[in-house]
C-alpha positions as a Markdown table, in Angstrom:
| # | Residue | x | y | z |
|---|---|---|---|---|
| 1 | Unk | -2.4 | 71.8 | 126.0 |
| 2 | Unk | -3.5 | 68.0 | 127.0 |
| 3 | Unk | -3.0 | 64.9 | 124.6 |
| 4 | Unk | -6.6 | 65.1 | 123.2 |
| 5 | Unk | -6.3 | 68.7 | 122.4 |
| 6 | Unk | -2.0 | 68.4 | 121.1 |
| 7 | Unk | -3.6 | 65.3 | 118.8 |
| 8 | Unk | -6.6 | 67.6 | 117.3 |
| 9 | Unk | -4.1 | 70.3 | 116.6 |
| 10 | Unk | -1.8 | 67.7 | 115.0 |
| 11 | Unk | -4.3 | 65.7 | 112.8 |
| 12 | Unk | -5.8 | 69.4 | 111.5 |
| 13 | Unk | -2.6 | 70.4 | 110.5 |
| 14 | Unk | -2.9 | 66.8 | 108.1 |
| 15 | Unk | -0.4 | 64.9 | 110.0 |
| 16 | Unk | 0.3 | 62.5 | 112.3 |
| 17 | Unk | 2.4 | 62.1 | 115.4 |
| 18 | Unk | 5.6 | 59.8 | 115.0 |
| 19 | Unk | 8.6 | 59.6 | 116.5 |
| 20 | Unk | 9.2 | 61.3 | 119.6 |
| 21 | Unk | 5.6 | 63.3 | 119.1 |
| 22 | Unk | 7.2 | 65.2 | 116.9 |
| 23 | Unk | 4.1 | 65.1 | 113.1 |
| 24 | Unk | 4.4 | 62.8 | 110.6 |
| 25 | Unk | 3.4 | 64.5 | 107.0 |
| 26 | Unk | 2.1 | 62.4 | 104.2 |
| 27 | Unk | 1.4 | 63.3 | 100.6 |
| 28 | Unk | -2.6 | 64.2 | 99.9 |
| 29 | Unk | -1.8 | 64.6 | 96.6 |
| 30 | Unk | -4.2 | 62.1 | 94.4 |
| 31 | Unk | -1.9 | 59.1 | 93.8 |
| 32 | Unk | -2.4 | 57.4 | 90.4 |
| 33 | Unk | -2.2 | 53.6 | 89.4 |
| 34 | Unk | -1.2 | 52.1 | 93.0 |
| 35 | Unk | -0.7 | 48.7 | 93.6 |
| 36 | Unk | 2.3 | 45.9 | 93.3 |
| 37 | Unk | 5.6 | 48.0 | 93.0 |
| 38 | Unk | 7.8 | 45.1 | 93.5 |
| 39 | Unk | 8.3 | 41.5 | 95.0 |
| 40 | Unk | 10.6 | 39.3 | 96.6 |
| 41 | Unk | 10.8 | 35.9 | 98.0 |
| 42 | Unk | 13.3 | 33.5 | 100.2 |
| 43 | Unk | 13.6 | 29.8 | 100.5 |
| 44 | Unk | 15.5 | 27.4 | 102.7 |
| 45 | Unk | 17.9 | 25.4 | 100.5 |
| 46 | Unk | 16.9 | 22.2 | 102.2 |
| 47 | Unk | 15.0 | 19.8 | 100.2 |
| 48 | Unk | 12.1 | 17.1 | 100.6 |
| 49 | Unk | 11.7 | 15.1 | 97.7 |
| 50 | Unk | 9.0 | 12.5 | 96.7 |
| 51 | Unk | 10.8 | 9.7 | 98.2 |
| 52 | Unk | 11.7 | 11.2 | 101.4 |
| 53 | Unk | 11.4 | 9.2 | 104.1 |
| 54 | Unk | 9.7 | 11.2 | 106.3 |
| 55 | Unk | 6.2 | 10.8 | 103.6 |
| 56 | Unk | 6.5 | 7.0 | 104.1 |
| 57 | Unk | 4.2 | 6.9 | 107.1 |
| 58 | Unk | 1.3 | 8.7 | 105.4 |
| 59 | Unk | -1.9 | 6.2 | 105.9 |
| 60 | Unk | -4.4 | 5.6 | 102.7 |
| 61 | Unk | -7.3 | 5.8 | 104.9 |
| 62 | Unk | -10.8 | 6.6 | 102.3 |
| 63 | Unk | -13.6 | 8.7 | 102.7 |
| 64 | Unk | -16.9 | 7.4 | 102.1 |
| 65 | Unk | -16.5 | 8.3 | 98.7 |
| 66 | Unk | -13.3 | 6.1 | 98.2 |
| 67 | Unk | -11.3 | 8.7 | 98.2 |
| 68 | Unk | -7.9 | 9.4 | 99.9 |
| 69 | Unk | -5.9 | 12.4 | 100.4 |
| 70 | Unk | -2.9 | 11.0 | 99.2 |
| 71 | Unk | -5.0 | 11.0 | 95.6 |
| 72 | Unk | -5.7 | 14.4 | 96.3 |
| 73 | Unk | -2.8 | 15.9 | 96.9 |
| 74 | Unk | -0.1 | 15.8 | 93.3 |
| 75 | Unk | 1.9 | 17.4 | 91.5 |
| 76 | Unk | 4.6 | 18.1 | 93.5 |
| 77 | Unk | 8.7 | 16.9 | 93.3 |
| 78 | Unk | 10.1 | 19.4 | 95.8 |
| 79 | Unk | 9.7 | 21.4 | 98.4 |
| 80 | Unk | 11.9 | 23.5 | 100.8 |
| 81 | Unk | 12.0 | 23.4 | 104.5 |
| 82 | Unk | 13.5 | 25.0 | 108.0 |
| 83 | Unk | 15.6 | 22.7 | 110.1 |
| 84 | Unk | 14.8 | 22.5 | 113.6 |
| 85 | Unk | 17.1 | 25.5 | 115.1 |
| 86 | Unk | 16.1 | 27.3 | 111.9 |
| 87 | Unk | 13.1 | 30.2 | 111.9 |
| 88 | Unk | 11.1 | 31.9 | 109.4 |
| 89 | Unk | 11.7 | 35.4 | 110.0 |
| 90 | Unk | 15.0 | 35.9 | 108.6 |
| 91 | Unk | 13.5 | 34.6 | 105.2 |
| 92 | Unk | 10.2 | 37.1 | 105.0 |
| 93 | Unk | 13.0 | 39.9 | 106.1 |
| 94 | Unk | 15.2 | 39.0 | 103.4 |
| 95 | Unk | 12.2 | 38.5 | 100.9 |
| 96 | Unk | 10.9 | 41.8 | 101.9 |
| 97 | Unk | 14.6 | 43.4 | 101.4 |
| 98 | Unk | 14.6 | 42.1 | 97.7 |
| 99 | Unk | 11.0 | 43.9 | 97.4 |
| 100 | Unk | 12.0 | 47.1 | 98.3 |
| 101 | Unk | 15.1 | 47.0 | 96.2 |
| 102 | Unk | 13.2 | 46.0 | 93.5 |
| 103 | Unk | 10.5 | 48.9 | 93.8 |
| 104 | Unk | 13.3 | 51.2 | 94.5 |
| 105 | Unk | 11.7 | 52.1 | 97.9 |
| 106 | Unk | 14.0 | 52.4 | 101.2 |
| 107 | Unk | 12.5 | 51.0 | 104.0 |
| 108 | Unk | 11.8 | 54.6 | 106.2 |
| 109 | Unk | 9.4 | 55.2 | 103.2 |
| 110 | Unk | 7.3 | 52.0 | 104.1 |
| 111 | Unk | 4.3 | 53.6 | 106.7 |
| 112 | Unk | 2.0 | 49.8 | 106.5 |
| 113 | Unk | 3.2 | 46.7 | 107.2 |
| 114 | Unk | 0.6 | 44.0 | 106.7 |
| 115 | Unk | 1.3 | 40.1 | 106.5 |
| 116 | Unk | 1.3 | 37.1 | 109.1 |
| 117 | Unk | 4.3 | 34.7 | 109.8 |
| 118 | Unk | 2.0 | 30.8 | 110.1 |
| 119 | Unk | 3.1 | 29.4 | 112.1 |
| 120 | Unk | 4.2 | 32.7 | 114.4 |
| 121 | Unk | 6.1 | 31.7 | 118.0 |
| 122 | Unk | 3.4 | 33.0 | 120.1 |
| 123 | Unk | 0.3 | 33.0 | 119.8 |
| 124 | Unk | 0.3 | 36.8 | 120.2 |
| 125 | Unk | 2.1 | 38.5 | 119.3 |
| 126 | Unk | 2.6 | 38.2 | 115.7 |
| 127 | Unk | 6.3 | 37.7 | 113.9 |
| 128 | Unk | 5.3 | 40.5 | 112.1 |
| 129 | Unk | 6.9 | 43.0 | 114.7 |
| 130 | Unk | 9.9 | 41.3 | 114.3 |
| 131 | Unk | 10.0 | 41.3 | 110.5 |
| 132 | Unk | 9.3 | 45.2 | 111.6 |
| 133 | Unk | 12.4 | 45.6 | 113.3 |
| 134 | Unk | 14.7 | 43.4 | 111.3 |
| 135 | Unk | 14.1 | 45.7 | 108.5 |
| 136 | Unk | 14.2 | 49.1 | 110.5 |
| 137 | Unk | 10.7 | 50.2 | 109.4 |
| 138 | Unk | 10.0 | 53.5 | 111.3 |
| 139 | Unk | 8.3 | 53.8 | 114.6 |
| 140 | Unk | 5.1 | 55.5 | 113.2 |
| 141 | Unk | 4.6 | 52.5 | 110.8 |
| 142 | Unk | 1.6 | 50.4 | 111.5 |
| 143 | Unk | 1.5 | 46.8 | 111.8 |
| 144 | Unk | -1.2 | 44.8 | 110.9 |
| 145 | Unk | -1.5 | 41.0 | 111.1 |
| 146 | Unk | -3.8 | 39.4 | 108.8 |
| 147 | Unk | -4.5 | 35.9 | 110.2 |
| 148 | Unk | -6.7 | 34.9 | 107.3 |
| 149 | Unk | -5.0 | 31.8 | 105.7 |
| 150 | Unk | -4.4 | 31.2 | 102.8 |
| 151 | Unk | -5.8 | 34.9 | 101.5 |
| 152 | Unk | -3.2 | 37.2 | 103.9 |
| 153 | Unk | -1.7 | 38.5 | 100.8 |
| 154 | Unk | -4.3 | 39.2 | 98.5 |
| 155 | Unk | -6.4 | 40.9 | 101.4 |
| 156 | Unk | -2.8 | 43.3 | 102.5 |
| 157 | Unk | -2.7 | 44.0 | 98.9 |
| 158 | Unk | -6.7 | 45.2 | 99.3 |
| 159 | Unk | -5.7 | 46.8 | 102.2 |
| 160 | Unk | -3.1 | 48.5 | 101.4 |
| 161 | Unk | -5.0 | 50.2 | 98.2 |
| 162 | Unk | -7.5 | 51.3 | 100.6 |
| 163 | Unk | -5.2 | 52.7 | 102.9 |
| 164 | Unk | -3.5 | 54.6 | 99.7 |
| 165 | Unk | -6.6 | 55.9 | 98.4 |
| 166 | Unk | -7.7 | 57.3 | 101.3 |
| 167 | Unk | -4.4 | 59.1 | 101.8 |
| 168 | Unk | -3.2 | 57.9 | 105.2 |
| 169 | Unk | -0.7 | 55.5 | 103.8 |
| 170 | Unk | 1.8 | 56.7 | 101.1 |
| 171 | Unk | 3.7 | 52.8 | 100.7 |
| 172 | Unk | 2.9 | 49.3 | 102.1 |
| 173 | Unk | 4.9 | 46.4 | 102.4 |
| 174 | Unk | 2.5 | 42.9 | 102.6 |
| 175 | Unk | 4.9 | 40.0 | 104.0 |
| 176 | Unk | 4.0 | 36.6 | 104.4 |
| 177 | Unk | 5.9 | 33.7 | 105.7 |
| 178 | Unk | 5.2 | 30.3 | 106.2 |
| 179 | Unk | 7.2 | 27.4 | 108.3 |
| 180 | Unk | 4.2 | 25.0 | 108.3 |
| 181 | Unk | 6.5 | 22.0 | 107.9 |
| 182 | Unk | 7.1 | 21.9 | 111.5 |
| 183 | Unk | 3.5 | 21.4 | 112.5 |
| 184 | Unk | 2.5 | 18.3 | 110.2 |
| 185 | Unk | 1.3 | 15.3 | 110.7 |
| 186 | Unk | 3.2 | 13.1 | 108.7 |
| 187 | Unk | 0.2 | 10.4 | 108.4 |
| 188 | Unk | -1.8 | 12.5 | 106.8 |
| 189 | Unk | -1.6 | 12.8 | 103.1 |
| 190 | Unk | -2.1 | 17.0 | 102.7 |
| 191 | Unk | 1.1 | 16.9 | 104.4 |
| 192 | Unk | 3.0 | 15.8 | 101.3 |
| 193 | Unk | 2.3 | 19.2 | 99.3 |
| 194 | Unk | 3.9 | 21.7 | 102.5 |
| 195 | Unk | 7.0 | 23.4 | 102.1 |
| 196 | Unk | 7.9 | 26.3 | 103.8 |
| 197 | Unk | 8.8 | 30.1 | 102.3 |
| 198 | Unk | 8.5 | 33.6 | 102.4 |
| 199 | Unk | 7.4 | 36.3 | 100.1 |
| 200 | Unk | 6.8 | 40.0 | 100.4 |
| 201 | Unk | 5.4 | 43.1 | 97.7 |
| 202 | Unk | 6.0 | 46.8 | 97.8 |
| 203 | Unk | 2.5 | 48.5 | 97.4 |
| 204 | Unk | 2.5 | 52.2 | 96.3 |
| 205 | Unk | 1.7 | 54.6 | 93.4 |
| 206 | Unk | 3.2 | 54.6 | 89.9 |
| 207 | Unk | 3.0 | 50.4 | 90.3 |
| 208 | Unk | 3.7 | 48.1 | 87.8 |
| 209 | Unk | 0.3 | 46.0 | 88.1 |
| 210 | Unk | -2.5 | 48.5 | 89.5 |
| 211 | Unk | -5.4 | 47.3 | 91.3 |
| 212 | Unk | -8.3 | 47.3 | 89.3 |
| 213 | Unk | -11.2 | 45.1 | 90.9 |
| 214 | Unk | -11.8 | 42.3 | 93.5 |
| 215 | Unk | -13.8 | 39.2 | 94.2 |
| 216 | Unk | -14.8 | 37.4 | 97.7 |
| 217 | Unk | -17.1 | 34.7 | 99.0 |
| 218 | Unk | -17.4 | 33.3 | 102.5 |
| 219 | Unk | -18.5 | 30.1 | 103.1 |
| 220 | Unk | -18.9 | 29.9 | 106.8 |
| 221 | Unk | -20.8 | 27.1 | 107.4 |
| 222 | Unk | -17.7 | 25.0 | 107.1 |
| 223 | Unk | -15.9 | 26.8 | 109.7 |
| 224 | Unk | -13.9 | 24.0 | 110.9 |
| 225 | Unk | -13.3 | 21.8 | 107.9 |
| 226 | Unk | -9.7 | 22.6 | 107.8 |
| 227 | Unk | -7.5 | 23.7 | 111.3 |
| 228 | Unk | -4.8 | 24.3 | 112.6 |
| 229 | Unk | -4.8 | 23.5 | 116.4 |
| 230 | Unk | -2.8 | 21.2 | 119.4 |
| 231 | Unk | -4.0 | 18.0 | 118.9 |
| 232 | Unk | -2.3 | 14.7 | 120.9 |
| 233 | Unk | 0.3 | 17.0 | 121.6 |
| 234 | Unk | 1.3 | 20.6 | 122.3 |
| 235 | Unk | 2.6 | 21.5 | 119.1 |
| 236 | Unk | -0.7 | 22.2 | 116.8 |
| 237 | Unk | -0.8 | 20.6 | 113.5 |
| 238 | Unk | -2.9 | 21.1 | 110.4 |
| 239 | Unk | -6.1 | 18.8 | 110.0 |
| 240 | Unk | -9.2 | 18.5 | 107.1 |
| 241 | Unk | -11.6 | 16.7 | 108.0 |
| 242 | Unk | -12.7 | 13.9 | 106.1 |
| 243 | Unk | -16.0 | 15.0 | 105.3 |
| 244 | Unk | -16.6 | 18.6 | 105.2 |
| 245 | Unk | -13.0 | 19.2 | 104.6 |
| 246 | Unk | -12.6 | 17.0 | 101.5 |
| 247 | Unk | -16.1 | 18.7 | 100.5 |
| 248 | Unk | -13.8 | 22.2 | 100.8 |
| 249 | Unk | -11.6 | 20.9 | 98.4 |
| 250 | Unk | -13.7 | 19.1 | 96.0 |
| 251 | Unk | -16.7 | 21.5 | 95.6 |
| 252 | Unk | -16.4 | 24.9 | 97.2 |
| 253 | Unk | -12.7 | 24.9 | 96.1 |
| 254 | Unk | -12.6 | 23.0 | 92.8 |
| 255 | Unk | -16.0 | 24.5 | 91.2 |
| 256 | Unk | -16.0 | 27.5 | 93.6 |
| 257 | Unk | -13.0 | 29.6 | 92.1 |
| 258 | Unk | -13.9 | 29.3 | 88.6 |
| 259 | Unk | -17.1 | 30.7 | 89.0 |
| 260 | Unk | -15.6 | 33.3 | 91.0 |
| 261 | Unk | -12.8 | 34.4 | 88.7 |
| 262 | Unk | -15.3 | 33.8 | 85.9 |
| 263 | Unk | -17.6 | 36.6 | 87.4 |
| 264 | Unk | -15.1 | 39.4 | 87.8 |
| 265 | Unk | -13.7 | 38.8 | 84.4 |
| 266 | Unk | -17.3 | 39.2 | 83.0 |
| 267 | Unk | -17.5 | 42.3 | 85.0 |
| 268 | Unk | -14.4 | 44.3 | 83.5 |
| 269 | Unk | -15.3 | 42.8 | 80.2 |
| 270 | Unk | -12.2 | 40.2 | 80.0 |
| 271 | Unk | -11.7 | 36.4 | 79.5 |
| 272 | Unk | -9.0 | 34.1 | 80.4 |
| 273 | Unk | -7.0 | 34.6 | 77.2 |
| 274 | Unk | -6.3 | 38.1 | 78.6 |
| 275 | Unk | -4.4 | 37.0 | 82.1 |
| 276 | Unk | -2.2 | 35.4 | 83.8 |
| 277 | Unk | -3.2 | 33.7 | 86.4 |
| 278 | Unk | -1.7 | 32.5 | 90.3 |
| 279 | Unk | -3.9 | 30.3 | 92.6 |
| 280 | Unk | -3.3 | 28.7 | 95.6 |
| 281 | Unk | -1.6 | 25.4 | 94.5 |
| 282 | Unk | -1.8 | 22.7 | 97.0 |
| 283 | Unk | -2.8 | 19.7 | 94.3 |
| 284 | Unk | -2.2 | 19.6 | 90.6 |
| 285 | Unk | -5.1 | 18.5 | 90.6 |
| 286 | Unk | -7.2 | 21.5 | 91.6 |
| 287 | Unk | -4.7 | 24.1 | 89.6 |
| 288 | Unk | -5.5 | 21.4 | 86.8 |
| 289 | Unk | -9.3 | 21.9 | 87.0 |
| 290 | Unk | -8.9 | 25.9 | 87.2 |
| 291 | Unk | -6.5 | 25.9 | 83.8 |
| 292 | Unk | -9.4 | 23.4 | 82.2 |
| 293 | Unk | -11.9 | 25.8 | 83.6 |
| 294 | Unk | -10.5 | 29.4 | 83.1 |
| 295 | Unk | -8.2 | 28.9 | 80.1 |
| 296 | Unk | -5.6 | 31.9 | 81.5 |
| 297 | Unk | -3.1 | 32.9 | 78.9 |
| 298 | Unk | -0.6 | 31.9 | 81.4 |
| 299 | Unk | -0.4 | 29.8 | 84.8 |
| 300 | Unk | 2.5 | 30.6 | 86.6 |
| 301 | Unk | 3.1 | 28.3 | 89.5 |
| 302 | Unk | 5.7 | 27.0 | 91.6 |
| 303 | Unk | 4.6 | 23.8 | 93.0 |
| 304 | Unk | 7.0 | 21.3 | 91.1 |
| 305 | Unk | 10.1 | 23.6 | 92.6 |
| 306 | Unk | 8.8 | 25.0 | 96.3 |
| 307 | Unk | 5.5 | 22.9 | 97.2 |
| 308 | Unk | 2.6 | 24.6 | 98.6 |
| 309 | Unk | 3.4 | 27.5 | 100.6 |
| 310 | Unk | 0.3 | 28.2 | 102.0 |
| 311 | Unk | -0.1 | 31.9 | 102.6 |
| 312 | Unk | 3.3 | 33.2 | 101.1 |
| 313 | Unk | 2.9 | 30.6 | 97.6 |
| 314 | Unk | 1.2 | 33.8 | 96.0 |
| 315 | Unk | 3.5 | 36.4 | 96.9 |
| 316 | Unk | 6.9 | 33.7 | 96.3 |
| 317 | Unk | 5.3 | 32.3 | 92.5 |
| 318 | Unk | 4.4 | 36.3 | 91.6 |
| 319 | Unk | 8.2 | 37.3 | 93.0 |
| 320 | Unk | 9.6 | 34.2 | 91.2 |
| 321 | Unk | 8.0 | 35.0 | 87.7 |
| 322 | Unk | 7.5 | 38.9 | 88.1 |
| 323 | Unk | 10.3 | 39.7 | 85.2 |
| 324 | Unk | 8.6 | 37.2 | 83.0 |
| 325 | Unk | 5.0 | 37.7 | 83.0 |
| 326 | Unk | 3.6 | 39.5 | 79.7 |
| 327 | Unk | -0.3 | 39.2 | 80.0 |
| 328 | Unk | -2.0 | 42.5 | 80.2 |
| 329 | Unk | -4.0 | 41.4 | 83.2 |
| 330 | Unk | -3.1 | 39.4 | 86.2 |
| 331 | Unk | -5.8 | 37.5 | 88.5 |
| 332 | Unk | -4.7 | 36.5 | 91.9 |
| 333 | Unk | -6.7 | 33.8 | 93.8 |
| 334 | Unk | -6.8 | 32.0 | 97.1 |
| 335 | Unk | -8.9 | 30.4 | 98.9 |
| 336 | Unk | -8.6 | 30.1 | 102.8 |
| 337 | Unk | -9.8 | 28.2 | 105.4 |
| 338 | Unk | -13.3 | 29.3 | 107.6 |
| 339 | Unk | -14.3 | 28.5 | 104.5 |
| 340 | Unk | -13.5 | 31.5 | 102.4 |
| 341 | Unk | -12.0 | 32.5 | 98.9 |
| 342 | Unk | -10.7 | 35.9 | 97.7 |
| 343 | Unk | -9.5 | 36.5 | 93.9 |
| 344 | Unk | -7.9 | 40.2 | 92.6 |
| 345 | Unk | -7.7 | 41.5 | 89.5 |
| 346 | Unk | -4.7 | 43.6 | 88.5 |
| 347 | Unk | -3.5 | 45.7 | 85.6 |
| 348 | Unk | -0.2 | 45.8 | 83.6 |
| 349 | Unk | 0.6 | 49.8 | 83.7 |
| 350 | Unk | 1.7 | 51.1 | 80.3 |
| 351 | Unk | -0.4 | 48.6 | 78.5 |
């Protein structure tokens, strides 16, 4: 028998090969209320306060509107971040530990791994592998790097529930990590908000908050408002533009996730009063507008404590409040740069 025909017999018998050849069964059973399971989050325990030094080159250079990102970006009084001999992995393997003790899930059981470490080592491949093996994931998991900042979580979570449904995946771990204080410019005002972090969630059946509806718009006709590339030197740092990129944050951001959130509450027949709610929090000022706007019954955040986290500030804030969230509902939304913006609505089980 050749390996087409040794692969048919295989995937008729509903497996798959993993280790060694030797099939890989999962359950086909129809699994009931997946989604979040459990969370967990690590942080370095070095801290960059307001009056750090290292903020005290920022310029104040305006936009043609006046405006500067250093009035932009507020709100924030700490934020954690890796020394120079110091990497990010170890932190999304230890939030990701804390995840799976939390769900009650041992790591052979995980068969997805989806995430991103920003910014990884190489630029292929991702940290994710070696998130993969610190953790001792089996062979036959898949690993799937989602390079779509800031919405990697939410769209592992999606991906994850598809996966699930469709019966090829019985649990998922989405890990996100982020080191972005190493690749600032210290001029530029956005960096004042960066910290760095890592936060993971155990996807499966029988979850606590079940997946119940989802949102997206892509806005890509200002691809290139916000980057993250090698500029005057190798290393790449992060850039928005002054035009088109303060536009990102202003409008499509600002006004953008409202509307957004607005319409998928409408659709299930909800309202703010009936969620909690996590955003992307780079500015107080933008997480301002969205309370004003979208009057949640609760806003959890962690900016005052960890900064913005980029990618992994929805997983860390959901890990961080997890226990003490009551709303029935929970709405998770991001926005991301090329320009897009993602939100997900989830259920309380046994509510």
């Amino acid at each position: 028998m050749n390996i087409i025909e040794n692969l048919k017999s295989t995937l008729s018998m509903g497996g798959e090969f993993g280790v060694k050849g030797k099939p890989h069964f999962r359950s086909k059973k129809r699994k009931k209320r997946i989604g979040i399971k459990g969370c967990g989050y690590c942080v370095p325990p070095h801290i960059h306060g307001n009056d750090d030094p290292i903020f005290q080159q920022i310029t104040t250079q305006a936009n043609a509107q006046g405006i500067t990102e250093k009035d932009l970006f507020v709100g924030m009084k700490e934020r954690r971040y890796l020394d120079k001999d110091e990497r990010i992995e170890p932190l999304m393997i230890e939030a990701s530990r804390l995840a799976l003790k939390q769900a009650n899930i041992a790591p052979e059981a995980i068969d997805r791994l989806y995430g991103y470490t920003s910014v990884p080592e190489y630029y292929t491949p991702n940290s994710l592998y070696v998130v993969h093996n610190g953790l001792q994931l089996p062979e036959q998991t898949l690993v799937v790097p989602h390079n779509t900042e800031f919405s990697t979580f939410l769209l592992g979570v999606l991906e994850a529930y598809n996966a699930i449904t469709a019966g090829w995946s019985d649990h998922a771990l989405v890990c996100c990590g982020s080191n972005w204080t190493q690749y600032m410019d210290y001029t530029q005002g956005h960096s004042l908000s960066i910290g760095d972090g890592a936060g993971a969630a155990v996807i499966g059946p029988e979850a606590d908050f079940e997946i119940i509806d989802y949102e997206t718009q892509t806005l890509s006709d200002q691809y290139g408002a916000m980057t993250m590339q090698a500029r005057d030197s190798p290393r790449a740092t992060y850039k928005i533009t002054e035009d088109v990129g303060i536009y990102s944050f202003q409008v499509s951001a600002m006004e953008g996730i409202p509307k957004m959130v607005q319409h998928l509450l409408s659709r299930n027949k909800l309202t703010g009063r009936d969620i909690a709610l996590i955003t992307h929090q780079a500015s107080r000022v933008l997480m301002d507008h969205w309370q004003e706007s979208l009057q949640p019954r609760e806003y959890p955040d962690t900016l005052e404590l960890f900064g913005n986290l980029t990618l992994a500030s929805y997983p860390v804030t959901l890990a961080y409040h997890y226990l003490t969230i009551s709303s029935k509902y929970l709405v998770l939304a991001a926005l991301g740069v090329g320009y897009h913006q993602t939100a997900l609505l989830l259920k309380r089980t046994g509510s």
